[in-house]
N, C-alpha and C positions, 0 to 999 in steps of 0.2 A: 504494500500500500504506500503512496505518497502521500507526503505533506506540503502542500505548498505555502511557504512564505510571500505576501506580496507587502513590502514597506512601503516607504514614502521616497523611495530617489525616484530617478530616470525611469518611466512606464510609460509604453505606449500600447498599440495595437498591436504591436507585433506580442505582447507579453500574451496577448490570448492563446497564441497557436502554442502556448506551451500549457495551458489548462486543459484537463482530461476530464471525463469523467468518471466515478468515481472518486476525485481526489479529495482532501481534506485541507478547506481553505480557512490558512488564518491570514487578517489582516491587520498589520502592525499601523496605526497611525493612522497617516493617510492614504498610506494603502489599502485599508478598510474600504476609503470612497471610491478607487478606483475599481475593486469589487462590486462596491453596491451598485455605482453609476449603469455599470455594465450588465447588471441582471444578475447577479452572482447575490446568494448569500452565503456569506464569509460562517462557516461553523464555529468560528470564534476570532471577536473585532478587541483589541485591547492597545493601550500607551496611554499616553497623556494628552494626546490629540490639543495638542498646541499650535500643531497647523491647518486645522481645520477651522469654520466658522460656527457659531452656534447650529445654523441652518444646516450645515454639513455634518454636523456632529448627530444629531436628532435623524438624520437618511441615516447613516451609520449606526444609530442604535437598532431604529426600527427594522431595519434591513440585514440586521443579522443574527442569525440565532443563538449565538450567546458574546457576552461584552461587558469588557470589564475597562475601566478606565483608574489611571493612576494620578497622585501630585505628578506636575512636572519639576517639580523641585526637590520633593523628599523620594528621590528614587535614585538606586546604584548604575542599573543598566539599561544602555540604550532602548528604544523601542523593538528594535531589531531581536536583539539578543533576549528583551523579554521574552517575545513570541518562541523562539528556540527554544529556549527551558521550558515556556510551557509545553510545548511540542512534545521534548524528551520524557517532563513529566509526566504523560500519556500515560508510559509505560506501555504502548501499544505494540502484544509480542506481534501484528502484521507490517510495520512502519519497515521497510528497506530504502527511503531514500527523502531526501529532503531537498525540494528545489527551492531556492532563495529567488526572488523576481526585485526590483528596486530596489534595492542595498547597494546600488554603485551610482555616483552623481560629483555636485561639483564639490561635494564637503568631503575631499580627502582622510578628514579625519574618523568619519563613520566607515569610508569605503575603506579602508584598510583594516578597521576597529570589525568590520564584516565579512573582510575576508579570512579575518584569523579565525569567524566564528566555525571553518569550515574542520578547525582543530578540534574544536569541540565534539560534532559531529562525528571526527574521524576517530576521537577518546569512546564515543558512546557505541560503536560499530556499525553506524550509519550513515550510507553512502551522504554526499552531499554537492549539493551542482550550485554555482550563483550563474544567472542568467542574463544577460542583458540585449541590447539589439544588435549589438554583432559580436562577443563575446560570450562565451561558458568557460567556467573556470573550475579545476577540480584540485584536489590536496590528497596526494598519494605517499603511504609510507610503506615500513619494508614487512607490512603485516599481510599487504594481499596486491598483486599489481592491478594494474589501470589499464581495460582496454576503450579505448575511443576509436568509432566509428567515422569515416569519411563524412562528413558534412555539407552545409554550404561553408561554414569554415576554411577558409583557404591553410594559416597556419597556424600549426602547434609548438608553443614558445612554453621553455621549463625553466624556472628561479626558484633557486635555492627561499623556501619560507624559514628553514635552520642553519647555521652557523656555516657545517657543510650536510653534504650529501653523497653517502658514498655507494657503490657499488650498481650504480645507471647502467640498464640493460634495454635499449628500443631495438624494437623488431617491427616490422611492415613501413620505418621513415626511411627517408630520402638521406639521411645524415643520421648511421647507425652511430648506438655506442654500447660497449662490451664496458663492463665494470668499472665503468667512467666515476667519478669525482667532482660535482659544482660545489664551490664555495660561492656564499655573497659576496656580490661585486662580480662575477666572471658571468659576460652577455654568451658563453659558446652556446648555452642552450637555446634564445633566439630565433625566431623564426625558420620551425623545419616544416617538413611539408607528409602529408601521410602518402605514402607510395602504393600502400594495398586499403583492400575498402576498412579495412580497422588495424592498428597500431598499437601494441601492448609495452608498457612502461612497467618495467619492474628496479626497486631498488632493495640496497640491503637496511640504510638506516641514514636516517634523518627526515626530515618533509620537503615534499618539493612541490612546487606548485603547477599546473600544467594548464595552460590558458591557450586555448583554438579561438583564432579572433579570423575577423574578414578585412579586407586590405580595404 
């Protein structure tokens, strides 16, 4: 089963073609309204909605079957992040995967603070993807490899998210590596391209982050 995150950054239309059915929609913020607006009811609308207006907030309660609002002020974790522990706390044994939708934008300081969240994720054994309109981003260790499928994604770029990363094995790219090595700071892994219809990224230890964007 999935869960979908939809926050409050960068959404458009293109965020629908990644809604299923079946899925489990929460919405963080205002991404709650981008749910509601859409005919979606969000199974669970929760933050501080500090960026919504009264008007906006009121579609957002009624329009979703369950909703919880917080202080914006007496709270530890981002909107984002709240949604994610609730999620985890589910405890739901059908949950294999968690799409994040809107958690990338121009506040650097969330989009990075959101993509660490995919650590968390990858602590609790649950896959997890952030999405955006021309990026998917995923956080691979040396617990289970990563294979990605050909997409419209043209490439697949790998940065070290730990200190280093040792023992890089790709098979199906263009620019193979056999028990390769990134440290932070070294661009080799950069823009490769996937040569067969899917592409398997195995390492031994540390996190690496593996981002398929469009040019």
């Amino acid at each position: 089963m999935r869960y979908v995150i939809c926050s409050g950054g960068q959404l458009g239309d293109w965020a629908l073609a990644e809604l299923r059915e079946g899925d489990v929609l929460v919405g963080a913020d205002r991404g709650a309204l981008f749910l509601v607006d859409r005919g979606f009811s969000p199974d669970m609308a929760l933050g501080d909605f500090d960026s919504v207006s009264a008007g906006e907030l009121m579609r957002i309660r009624t329009g979703s079957r369950r909703f919880e609002a917080c202080d914006p002020i007496a709270k530890d974790w981002t909107d984002t992040e709240m949604a994610l522990r609730w999620v985890l706390a589910q405890q739901d044994p059908k949950l294999d995967e968690v799409v994040l939708l809107g958690v990338l934008g121009s506040r650097w300081d969330h989009s990075l603070a959101n993509i660490h969240l995919l650590r968390v994720l990858l602590e609790a054994g649950v896959r997890g993807r952030i999405v955006d309109e021309t990026n998917e981003l995923h956080l691979v260790d040396g617990s289970m490899p990563l294979t990605l499928a050909r997409t419209r994604h043209t490439y697949v770029s790998l940065l070290p998210l730990s200190l280093e990363v040792t023992g890089i094995t790709l098979n199906g790219f263009q620019y193979p590596l056999l028990d390769a090595t990134l440290t932070i700071g070294q661009s080799l892994g950069i823009s490769n391209v996937l040569l067969e219809q899917t592409g398997t990224i195995r390492l031994r230890d540390g996190l690496l982050l593996a981002i398929q964007s469009m040019d």
